[in-house]
Z-matrix of the N, CA and C atoms (Angstrom, degrees):
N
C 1 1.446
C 2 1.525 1 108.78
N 3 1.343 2 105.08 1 144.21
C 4 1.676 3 101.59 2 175.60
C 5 1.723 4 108.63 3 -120.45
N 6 0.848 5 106.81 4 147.27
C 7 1.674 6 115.14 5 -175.69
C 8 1.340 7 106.08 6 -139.10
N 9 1.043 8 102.34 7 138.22
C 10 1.763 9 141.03 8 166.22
C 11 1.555 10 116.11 9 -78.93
N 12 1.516 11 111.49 10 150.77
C 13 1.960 12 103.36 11 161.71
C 14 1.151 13 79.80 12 -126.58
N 15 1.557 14 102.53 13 173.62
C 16 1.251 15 132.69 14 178.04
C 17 1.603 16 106.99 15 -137.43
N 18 1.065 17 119.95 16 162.81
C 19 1.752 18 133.20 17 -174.37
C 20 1.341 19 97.30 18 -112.84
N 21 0.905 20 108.52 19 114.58
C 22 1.840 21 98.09 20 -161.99
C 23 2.221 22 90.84 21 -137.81
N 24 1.566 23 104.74 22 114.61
C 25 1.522 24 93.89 23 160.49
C 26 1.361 25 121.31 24 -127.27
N 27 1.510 26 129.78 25 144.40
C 28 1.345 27 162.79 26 -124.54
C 29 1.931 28 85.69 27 -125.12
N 30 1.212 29 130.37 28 118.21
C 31 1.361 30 144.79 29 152.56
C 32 1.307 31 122.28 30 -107.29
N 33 1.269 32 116.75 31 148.29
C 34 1.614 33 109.63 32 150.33
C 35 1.386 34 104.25 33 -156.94
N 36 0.909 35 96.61 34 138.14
C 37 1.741 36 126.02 35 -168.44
C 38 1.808 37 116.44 36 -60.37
N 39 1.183 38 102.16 37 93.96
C 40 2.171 39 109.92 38 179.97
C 41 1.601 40 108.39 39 -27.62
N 42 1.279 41 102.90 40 -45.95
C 43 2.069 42 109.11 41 -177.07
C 44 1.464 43 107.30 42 -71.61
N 45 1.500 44 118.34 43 -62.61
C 46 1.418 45 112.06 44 -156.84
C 47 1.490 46 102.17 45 -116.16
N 48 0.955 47 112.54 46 9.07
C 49 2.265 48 114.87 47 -174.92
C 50 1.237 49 118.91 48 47.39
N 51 1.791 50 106.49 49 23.25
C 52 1.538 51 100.59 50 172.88
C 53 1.443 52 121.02 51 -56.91
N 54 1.076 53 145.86 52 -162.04
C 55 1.691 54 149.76 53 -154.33
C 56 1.722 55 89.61 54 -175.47
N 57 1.223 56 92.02 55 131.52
C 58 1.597 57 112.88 56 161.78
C 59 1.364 58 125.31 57 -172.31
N 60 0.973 59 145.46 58 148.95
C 61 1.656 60 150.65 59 -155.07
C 62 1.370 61 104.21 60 -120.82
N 63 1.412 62 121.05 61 154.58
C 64 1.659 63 131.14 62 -167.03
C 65 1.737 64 102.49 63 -143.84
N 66 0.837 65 106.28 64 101.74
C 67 1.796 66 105.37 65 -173.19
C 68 1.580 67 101.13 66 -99.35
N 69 1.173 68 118.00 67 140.74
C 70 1.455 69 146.86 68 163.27
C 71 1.179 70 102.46 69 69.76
N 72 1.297 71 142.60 70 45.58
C 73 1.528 72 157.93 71 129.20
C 74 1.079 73 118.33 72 -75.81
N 75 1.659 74 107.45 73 158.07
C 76 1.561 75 96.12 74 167.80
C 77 1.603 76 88.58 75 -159.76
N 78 2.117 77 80.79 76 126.73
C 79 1.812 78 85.82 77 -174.85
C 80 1.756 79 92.73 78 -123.47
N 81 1.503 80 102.65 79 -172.95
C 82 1.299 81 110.98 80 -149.80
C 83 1.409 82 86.89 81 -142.87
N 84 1.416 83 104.98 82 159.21
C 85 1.848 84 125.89 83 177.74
C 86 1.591 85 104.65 84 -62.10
N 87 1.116 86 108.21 85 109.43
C 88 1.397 87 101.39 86 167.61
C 89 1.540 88 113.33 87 142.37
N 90 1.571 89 98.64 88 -38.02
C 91 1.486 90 121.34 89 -174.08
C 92 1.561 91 93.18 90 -63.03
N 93 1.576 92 111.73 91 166.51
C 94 1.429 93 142.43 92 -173.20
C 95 1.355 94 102.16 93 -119.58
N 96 1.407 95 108.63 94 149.45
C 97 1.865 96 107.86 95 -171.14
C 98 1.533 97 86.93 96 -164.20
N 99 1.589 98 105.81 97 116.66
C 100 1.426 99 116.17 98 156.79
C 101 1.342 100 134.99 99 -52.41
N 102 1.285 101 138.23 100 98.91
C 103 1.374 102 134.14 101 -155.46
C 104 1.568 103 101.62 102 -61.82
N 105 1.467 104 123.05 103 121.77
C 106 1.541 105 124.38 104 165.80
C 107 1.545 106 117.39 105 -23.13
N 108 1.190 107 96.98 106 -62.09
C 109 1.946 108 105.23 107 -166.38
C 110 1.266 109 109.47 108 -82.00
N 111 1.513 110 147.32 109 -47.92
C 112 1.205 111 119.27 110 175.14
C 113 1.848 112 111.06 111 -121.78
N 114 1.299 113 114.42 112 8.72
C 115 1.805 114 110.22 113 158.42
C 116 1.637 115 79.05 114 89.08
N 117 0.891 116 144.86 115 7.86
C 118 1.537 117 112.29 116 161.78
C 119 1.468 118 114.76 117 -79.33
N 120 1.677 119 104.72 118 148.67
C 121 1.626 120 106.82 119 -156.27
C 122 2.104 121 90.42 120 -92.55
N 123 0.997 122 99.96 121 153.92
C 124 1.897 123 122.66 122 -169.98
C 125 1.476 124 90.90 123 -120.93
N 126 1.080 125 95.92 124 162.41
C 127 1.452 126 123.94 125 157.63
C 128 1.278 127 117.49 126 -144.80
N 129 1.457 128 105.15 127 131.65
C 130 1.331 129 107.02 128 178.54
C 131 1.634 130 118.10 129 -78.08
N 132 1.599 131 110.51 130 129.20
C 133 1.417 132 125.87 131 -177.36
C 134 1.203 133 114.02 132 -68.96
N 135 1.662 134 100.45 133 -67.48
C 136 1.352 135 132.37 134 172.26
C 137 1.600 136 138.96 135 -117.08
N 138 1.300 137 98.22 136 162.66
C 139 1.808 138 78.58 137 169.49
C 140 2.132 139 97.94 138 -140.61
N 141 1.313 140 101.55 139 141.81
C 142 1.733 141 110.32 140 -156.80
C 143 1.469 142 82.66 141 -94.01
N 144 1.473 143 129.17 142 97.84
C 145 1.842 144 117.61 143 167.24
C 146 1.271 145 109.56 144 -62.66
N 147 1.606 146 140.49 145 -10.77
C 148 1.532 147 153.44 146 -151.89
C 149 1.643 148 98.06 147 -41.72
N 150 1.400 149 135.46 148 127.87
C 151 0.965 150 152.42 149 178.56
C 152 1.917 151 128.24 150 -121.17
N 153 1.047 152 104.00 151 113.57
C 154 1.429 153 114.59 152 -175.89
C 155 1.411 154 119.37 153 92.82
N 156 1.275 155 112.54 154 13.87
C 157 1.810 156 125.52 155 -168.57
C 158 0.725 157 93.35 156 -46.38
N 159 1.462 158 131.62 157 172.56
C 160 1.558 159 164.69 158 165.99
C 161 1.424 160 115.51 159 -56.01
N 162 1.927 161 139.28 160 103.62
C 163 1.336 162 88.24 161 164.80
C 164 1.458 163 134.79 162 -79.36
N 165 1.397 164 132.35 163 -118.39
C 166 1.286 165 144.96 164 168.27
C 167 1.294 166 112.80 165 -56.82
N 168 1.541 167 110.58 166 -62.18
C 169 1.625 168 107.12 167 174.25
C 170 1.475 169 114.76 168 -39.17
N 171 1.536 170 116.09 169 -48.85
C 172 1.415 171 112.30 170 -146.37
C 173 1.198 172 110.46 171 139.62
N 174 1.690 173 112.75 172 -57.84
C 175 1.646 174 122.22 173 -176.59
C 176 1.379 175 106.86 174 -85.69
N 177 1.812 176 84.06 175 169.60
C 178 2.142 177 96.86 176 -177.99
C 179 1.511 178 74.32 177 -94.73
N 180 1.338 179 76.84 178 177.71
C 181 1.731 180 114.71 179 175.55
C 182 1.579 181 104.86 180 -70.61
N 183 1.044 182 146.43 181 -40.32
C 184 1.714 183 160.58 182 110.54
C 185 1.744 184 103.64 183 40.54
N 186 1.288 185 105.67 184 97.00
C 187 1.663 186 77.67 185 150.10
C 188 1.343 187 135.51 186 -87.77
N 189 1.599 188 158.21 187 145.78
C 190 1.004 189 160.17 188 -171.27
C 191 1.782 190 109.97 189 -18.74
C-alpha cells in the first residue's frame, strides 16, 4: 500500500463557531484568517499538533 500525508488545518471562527479546514498551507501563531462564513478576521492563538487522536468510534485509524 502506498500512502500520502496531507497538511490539513481545522478552524473555527471566535464570532460565529463556523468550522472549516485549509489543506496544504501552513500557518503560524499569530497570523489572522478571515472566517469563510461571516468575514470576521481571527487570529490564530494556537495550533493543536495532537497526533493519532481518537475518532468518533473511539479507535485510530491503526490496526492493533
Amino acid at each position: 500500500m502506498k500512502a500520502n500525508q496531507e497538511l490539513l488545518h481545522h478552524f473555527s471562527c471566535d464570532q460565529c463557531k463556523y468550522w472549516w479546514a485549509v489543506g496544504s498551507k501552513s500557518f503560524e501563531v499569530g497570523q489572522f484568517l478571515y472566517c469563510t462564513n461571516c468575514g470576521y478576521l481571527n487570529r490564530i492563538d494556537a495550533i493543536d499538533t495532537s497526533r493519532n487522536t481518537p475518532n468518533s468510534s473511539g479507535d485510530t485509524l491503526l490496526a492493533p
